[in-house]
N, C-alpha and C positions, 0 to 999 in steps of 0.2 A: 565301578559297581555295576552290576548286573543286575538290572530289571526284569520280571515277568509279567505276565498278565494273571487276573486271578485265576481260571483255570489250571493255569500252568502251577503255580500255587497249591491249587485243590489237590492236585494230580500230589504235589510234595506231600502233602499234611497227609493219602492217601497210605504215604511208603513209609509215613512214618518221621517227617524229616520235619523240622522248626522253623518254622515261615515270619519274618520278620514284614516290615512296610518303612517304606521311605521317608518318611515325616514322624516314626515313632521313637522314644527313645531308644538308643541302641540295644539294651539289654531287655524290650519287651519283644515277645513275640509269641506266634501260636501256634498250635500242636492239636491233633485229633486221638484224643485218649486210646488208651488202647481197651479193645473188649474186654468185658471182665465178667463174669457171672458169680454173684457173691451169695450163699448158700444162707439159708434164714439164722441156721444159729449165730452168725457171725455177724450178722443186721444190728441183733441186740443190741451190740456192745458198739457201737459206730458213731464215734461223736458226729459224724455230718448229716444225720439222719436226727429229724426231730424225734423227741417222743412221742407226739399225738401220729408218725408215720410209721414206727415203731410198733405202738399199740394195733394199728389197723393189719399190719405187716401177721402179728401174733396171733390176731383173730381168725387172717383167711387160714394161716397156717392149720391152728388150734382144730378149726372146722371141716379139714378134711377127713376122709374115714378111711380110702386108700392109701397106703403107704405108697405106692408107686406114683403117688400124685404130688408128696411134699415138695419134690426139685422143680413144680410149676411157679411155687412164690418165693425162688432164689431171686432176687434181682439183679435184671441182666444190663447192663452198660451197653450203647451202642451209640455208635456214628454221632460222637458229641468233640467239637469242637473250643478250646479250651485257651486261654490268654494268660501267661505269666509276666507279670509287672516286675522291672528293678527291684520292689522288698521283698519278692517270694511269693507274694500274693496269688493266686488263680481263681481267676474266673470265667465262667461260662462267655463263650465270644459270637455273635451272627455278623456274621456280613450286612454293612452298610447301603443304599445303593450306588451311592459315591465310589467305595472299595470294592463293587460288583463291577462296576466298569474300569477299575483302575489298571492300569500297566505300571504301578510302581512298589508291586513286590518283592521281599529278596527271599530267596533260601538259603540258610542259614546252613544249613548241613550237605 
């Protein structure tokens, strides 16, 4: 098995590539979303958005007056770092400072 350090890591999750850790179950590992810009009408309908963020989402929108301004409260996705568990599960993942220092990454891809 081949070890990295986490940079070497980061640099993966950069290209796109699924970074596992030495001491984790085999089939978890993490991944850096890829950018998304997701347009307000589509917000609505989004089971992972609460409703109370939703309604707020509706308001800025509602409250513009230029048209050329509505694509400002599309929500944009960036530089987020993400964890898939063995059941499918994902969730948001930071670095440790244990895992900040570690050399016992692998990359998966």
């Amino acid at each position: 098995m081949n070890y990295v350090s986490t940079p070497e890591a980061i640099e993966a999750l950069k290209e796109g590539k699924r970074v596992g850790f030495r001491y984790w179950d085999p089939m978890t590992f993490i991944f850096m979303q890829v950018p998304a810009n997701i347009p307000y009408e589509i917000t609505q309908g989004m089971q992972s958005l609460p409703q109370t963020v939703k309604n707020e989402l509706k308001k800025r929108y509602e409250s513009i007056t230029d048209e050329q301004d509505r694509d400002k409260f599309d929500i944009r996705y960036r530089k987020q770092i993400a964890m898939m568990r063995p059941d499918g599960e994902i969730t948001g993942y930071s670095f440790s400072p244990n895992k900040i220092l570690s050399n016992d990454w692998i990359i998966l891809d």
